[in-house]
N, C-alpha and C positions, 0 to 999 in steps of 0.2 A: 472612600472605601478603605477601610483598612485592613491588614494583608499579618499573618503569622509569620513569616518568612522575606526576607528581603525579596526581590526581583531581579535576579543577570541579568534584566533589561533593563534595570534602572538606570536614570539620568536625568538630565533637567528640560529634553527636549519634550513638546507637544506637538501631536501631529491628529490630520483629518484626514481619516481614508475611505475612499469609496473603490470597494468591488462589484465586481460584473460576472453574472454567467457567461463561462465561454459559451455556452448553445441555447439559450434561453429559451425554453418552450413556446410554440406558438400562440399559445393561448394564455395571456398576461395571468390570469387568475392563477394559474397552474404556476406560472414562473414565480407571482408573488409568492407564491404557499411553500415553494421552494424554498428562496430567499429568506422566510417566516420561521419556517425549523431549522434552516446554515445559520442563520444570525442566533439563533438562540446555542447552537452548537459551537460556535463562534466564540458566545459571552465565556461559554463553561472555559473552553481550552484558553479564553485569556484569566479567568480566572486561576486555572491550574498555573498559570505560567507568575502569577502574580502580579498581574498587569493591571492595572489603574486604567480601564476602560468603559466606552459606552458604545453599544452596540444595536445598531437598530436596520429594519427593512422597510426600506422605498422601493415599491413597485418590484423589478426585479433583482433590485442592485442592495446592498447591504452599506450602512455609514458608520464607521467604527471611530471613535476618537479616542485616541494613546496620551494620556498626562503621565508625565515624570518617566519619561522614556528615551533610552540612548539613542534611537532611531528604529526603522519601524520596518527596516530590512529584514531581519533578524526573527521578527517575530512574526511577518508575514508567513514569512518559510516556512514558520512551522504550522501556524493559524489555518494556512490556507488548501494545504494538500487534501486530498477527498480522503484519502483512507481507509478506503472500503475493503473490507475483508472478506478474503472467502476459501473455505477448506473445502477441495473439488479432487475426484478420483479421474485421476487421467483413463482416458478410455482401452479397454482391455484388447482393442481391435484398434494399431495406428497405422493399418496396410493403406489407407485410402490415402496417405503421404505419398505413399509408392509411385504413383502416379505425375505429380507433381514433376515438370521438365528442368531443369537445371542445369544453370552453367559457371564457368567458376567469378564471383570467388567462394560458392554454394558448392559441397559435396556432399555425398552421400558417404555415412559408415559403414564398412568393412563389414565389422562384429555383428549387424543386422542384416542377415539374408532377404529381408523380404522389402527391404531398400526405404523403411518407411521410416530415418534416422537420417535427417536432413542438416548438416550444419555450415553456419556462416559465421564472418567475424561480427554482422552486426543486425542488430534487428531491423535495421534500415533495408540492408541487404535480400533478407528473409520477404520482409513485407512488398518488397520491388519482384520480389519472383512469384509471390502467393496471395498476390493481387486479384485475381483471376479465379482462386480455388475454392469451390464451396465444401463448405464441411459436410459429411453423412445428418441426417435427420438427428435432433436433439441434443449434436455435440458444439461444441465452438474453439475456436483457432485460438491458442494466446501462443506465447514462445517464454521462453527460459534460456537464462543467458549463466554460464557458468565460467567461471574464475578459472584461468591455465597457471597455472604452480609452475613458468615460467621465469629463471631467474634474469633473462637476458629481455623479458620483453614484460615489466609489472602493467599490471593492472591490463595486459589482454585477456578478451572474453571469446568464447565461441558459443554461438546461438543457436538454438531448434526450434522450430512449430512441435507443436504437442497438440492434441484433441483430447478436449476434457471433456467428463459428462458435467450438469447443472450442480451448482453449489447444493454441498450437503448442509454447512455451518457458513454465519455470517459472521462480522461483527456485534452485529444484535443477538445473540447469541455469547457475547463475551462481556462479564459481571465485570471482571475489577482484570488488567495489565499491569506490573511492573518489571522495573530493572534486574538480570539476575548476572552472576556471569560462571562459563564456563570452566571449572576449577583444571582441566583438562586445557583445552585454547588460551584461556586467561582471556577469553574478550568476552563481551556481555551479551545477554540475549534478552528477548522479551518472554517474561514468562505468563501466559494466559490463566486464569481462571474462569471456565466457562460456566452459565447458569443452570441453575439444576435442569430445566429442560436440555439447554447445551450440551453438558456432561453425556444425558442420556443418549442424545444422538449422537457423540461422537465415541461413545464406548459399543454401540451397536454398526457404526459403520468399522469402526478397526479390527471387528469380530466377525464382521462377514465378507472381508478384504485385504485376510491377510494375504501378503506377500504381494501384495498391488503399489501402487507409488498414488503418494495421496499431495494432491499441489496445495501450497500456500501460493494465495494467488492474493496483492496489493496492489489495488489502483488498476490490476487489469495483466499486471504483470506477476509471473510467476519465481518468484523468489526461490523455493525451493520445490523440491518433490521426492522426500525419501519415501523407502517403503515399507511398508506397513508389517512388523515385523510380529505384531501380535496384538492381542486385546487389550486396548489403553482403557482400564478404569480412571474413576477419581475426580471426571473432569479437568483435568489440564493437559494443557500443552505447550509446545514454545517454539518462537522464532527467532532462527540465527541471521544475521545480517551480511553475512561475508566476511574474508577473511585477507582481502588484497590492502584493505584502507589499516591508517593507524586504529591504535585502540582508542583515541580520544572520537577519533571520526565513527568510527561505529557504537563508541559510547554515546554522542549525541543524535548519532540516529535512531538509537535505541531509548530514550530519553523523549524523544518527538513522536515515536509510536507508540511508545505507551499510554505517553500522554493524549493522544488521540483515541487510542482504543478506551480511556475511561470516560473519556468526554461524548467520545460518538463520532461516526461517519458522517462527512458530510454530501449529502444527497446532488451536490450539482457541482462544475469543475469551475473554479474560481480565480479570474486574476484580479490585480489592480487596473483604476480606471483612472485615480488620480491620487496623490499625497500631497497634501498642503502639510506648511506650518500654521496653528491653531494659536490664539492665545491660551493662556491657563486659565483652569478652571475659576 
């Protein structure tokens, strides 16, 4: 296979790797058909990465083999995360937090009278007390972890539950991702282009929501939630990554989501099972 571009994964090593569903459907067919569209989403994103692969599905499990590669760490990491996207209106009613018992290292904010502003240092914490709580009909629980502009204590976060309603926009929904960066911050972000269906839906939801908080939600986790300050034509949008890591660290995270967002989500959560060394091809 030959490639336009070199590979940062290049190297002289060969390797044989088999992944696994971390939760494999009960019913094999189901698992394999899984395994049949990640492996083909698989081939794309070693493709994009410029990787000298072969990629195929056994039953539920996916067999990838790496020629001329520095090691298969590296490319896992990125190959392997689900990266499922979803742009979800947090719910305009989050009094049913209120209820929620707490104790420390959980407290409740001040600024929100109706108590329903729940924060911890870690989502470990959050999920150990709201264990227990079911969300109101058609919403769901994720949390949102924000960055303290702390000079004595870097990289601390403080955590909230949030109640979203159901994804408006997916990743299937987003045509083409790349690198951009913020001439203001100086760090990079992902800039979205969504498909003309996309476009439309998300130029009709920022028009009937302004002044709402709209979550970018990856992998389940809520990244961001500014608010919706008015009607976004045009189809696009974009994702910041934070601002605690250096700019090389959020340049390759931004680098690893993009590249995923062109390749596709992958429908099942995936680790390794085994990595052998292979002979060459």
């Amino acid at each position: 296979m030959a490639f336009a571009r070199p590979s940062p994964f290049a190297g002289n090593g060969h390797f044989g790797v088999v992944v696994e569903q971390v939760a494999p459907d009960a019913l094999p067919a189901r698992a394999h058909a899984i395994a049949t569209r990640d492996a083909q989403t698989m081939a794309r994103r070693l493709e994009e990465l410029g990787v000298d692969a072969r990629v195929n599905a056994a039953g539920a499990r996916v067999e990838i083999e790496l020629h001329d590669v520095s090691g298969p760490g590296d490319i896992l990491a990125v190959v392997l995360p689900s990266r499922q996207l979803a742009f979800r209106l947090l719910a305009a009613d989050q009094s049913a937090l209120a209820d929620v018992p707490i104790e420390p290292p959980l407290r409740r904010e001040s600024d929100y009278p109706d108590g329903s502003r729940i924060v911890a240092p870690s989502i470990d914490a959050l999920e150990a007390a709201l264990r227990r709580f079911t969300p109101p009909s058609g919403l769901e629980l994720l949390y949102e972890c924000e960055e303290l502009r702390e000079p004595s204590a870097p990289g601390a976060t403080e955590c909230s539950p949030r109640l979203l309603e159901p994804a408006a926009l997916t990743d299937a929904d987003v045509a083409d991702a790349s690198v951009a960066t913020d001439p203001q911050a100086m760090l990079p972000y992902v800039a979205l282009q969504f498909t003309e269906r996309g476009g439309q839906v998300f130029e009709a939801l920022t028009a009937r929501a302004i002044h709402r908080k709209l979550a970018i939600v990856l992998d389940g986790r809520i990244l961001s939630s500014p608010v919706i300050q008015s009607r976004i034509p045009g189809g696009r949008a974009q994702i910041t990554l934070g601002r605690s890591r250096s700019a090389a660290e959020v340049l390759q995270e931004a680098q690893s989501l993009a590249l995923a967002m062109r390749a596709g989500a992958l429908r099942g959560q995936w680790r390794p099972a085994s990595i052998d060394a292979i002979a060459p091809d």
